[in-house]
matplotlib code that plots the C-alpha trace (Angstrom):
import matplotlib.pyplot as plt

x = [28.8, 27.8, 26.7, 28.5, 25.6, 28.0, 29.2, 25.4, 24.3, 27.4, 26.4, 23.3, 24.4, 26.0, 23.1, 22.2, 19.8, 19.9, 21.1, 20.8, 20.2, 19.1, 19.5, 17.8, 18.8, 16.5, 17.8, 20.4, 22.2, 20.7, 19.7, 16.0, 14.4, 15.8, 15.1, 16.2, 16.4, 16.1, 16.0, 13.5, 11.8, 13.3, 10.8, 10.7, 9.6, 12.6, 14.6, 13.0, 13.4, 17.8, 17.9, 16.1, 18.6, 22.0, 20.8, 20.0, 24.1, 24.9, 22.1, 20.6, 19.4, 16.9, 16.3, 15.2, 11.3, 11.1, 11.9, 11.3, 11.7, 11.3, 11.6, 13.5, 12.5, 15.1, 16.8, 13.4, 13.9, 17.4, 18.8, 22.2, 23.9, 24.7, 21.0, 20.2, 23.3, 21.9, 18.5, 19.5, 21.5, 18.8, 16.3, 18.7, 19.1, 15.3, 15.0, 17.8, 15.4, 12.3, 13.6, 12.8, 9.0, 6.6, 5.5, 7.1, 6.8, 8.0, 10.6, 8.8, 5.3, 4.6, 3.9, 1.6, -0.3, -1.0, -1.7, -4.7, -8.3, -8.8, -5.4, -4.9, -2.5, 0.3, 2.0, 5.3, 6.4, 5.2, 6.2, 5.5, 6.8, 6.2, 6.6, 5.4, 1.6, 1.5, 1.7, 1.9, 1.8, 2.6, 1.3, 2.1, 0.3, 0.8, -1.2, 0.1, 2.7, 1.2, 2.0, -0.7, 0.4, -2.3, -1.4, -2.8, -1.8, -3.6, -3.0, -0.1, -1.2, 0.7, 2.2, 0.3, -2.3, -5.2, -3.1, -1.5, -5.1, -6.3, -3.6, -4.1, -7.7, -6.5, -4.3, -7.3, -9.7, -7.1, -6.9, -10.4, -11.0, -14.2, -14.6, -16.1, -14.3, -14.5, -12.5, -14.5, -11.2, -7.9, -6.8, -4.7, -5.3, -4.2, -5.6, -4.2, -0.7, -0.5, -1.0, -3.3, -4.1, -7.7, -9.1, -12.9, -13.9, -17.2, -18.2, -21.4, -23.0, -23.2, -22.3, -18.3, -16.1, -13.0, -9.9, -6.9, -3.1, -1.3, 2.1, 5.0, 8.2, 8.8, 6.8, 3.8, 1.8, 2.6, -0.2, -2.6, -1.6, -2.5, -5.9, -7.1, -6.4, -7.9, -11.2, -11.4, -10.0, -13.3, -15.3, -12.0, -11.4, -15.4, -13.8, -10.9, -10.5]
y = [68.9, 68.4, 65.2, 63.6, 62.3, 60.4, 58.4, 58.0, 56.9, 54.1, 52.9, 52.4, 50.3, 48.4, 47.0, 43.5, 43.3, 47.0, 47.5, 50.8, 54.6, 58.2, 60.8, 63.9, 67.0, 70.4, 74.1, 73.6, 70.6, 68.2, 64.9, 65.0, 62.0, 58.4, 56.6, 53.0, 49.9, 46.7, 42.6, 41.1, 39.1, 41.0, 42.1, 46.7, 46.9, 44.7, 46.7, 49.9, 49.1, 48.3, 51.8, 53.6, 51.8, 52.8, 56.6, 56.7, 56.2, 59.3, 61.3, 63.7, 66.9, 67.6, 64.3, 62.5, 61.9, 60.2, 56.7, 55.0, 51.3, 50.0, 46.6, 45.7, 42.9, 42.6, 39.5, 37.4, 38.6, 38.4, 36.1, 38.1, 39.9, 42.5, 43.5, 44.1, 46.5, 48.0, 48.3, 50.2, 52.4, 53.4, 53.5, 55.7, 58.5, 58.6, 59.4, 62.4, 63.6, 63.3, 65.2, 65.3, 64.8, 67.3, 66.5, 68.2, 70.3, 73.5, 75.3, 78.4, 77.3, 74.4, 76.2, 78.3, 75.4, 74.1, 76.6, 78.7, 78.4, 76.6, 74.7, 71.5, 69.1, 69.0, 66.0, 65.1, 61.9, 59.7, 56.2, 53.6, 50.2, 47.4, 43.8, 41.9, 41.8, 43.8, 47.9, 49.2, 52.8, 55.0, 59.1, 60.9, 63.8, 66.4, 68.4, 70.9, 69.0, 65.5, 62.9, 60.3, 57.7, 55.8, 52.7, 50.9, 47.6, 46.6, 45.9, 46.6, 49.8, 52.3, 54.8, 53.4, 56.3, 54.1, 52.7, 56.4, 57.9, 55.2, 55.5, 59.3, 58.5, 56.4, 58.7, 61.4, 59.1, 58.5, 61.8, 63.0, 59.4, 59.1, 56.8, 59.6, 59.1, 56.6, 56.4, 55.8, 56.3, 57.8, 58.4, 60.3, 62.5, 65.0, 68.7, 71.5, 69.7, 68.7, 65.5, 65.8, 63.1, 63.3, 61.5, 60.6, 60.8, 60.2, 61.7, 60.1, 58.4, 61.3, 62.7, 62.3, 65.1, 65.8, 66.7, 67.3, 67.8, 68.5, 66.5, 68.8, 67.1, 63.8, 60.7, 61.4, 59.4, 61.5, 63.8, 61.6, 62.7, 66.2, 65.8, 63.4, 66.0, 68.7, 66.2, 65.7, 69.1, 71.0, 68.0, 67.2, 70.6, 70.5, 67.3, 68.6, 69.7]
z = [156.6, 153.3, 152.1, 148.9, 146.8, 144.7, 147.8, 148.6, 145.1, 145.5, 149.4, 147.9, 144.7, 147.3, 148.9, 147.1, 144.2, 143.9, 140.3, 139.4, 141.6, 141.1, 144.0, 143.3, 145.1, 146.5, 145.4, 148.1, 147.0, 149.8, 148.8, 148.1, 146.1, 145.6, 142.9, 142.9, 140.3, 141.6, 139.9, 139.1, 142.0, 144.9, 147.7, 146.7, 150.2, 151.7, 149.1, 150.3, 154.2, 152.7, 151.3, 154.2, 156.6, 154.5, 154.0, 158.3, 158.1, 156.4, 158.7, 156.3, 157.3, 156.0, 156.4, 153.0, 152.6, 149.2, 148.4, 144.8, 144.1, 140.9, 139.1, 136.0, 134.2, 131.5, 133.6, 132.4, 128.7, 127.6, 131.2, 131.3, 133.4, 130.7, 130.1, 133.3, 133.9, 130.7, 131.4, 134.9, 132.8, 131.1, 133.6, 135.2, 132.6, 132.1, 136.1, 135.5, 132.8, 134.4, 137.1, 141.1, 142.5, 142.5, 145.3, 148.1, 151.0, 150.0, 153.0, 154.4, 153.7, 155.3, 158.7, 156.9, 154.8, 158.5, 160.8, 161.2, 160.4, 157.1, 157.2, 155.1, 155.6, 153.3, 151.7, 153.6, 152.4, 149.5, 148.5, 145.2, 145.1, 142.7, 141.6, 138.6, 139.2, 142.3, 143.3, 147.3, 148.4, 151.5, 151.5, 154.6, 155.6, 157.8, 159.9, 162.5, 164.4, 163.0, 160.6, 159.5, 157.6, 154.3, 152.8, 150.4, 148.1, 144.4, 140.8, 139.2, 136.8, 134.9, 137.0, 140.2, 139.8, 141.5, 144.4, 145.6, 145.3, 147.6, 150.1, 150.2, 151.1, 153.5, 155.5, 155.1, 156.8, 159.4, 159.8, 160.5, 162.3, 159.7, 156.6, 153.9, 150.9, 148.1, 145.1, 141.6, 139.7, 138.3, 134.9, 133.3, 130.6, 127.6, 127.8, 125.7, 124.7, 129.0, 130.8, 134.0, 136.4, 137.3, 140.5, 141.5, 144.6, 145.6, 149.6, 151.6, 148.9, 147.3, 143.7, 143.0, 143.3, 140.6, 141.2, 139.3, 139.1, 135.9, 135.6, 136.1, 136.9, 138.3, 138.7, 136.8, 139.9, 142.4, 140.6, 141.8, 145.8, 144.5, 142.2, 145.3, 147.7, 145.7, 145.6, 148.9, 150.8, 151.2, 152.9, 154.5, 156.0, 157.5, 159.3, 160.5, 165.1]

ax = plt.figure().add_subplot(projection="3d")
ax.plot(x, y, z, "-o")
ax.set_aspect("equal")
plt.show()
């Protein structure tokens, strides 16, 4: 049965503190991507853990591997209710122009990206949440029939480049069971009228390795997943049963 992303959108609204929500939708019309608003001060991972619980209600299939939560802070400047509403508004049509993520396992391919010799994992589920001072991230990977989850908590920084590069590092050394990687830095950058993310990795103690993603649609940091990965894949690949 197909799901009404309206009715979604509104169940989600619903759930206190959320002020504003963006579902985004695959090629088939199945909800894809959430992207939700929330007030100042509320937890983004309680908030996240509220949103995860009202879409298992509607049981997607394909079930829905992206979850956005991010915080408005128009409450601290203008103290009304009005502003708030507005700023949601707003953060809401910039989300429908932006688009869905990038980053997505691709229907058809994902068997292939994971089976034979030479296989990588693939990205499956990726998650940014943050609060005034304060940025957490979740990258799942997969490989073969496994999911290996990396986490990782910091700074607060534009576009949480440095905490979804350290997360993905996370889940890689998870994966392989070995601590090899080490992130020097993210940045993003301008090349030829694009914007790239370019990540620094440095394996064994020994010279950094660059990757990069340029910024399609979506969240421009969920590039960093993909210029980690692409830093770390060969060494990672050696590592991998």
């Amino acid at each position: 049965m197909a799901i009404d992303v309206l009715e979604l959108e509104s169940s989600i609204k619903a759930v206190p503190g959320i002020l504003g929500c963006v579902i985004m939708t695959d090629s088939e019309g199945h909800p894809a991507e959430i992207q939700a608003f929330v007030r100042l001060g509320l937890d983004p991972a309680e908030a996240q853990k509220a949103i995860q619980d009202t879409v298992a209600r509607f049981d997607l299939k394909p079930p829905l591997r992206q979850v956005f939560v991010f915080e408005l802070d128009a409450e601290s400047q203008f103290g009304d209710r009005d502003s708030l509403e507005r700023a949601a508004e707003l953060a809401e049509q910039d989300a429908r122009s932006r688009g869905p993520s990038s980053v997505r396992v691709i229907p058809g391919k994902e068997a292939v990206a994971r089976d034979g010799p030479g296989a990588r994992p693939v990205v499956d589920r990726v998650s940014l949440t943050s609060s005034s001072w304060t940025a957490e991230s979740e990258v799942a990977l997969k490989m073969r029939e496994s999911e290996i989850v990396g986490n990782a908590e910091g700074e607060k920084t534009p576009h949480g480049l440095t905490v979804l590069a350290q997360a993905t590092i996370d889940a890689a050394h998870k994966l392989i069971g070995m601590q090899h990687f080490e992130l020097e830095a993210a940045s993003l950058v301008n090349i030829g009228g694009r914007q790239a993310v370019l990540v620094l990795v440095r394996q064994d103690q020994g010279p950094p390795n660059l990757g990069a993603a340029l910024v399609r649609e979506g969240p421009i940091g969920e590039s960093a997943v993909r210029a980690t990965l692409a830093a770390i894949n060969r060494k990672l690949q050696a590592e991998l049963p």
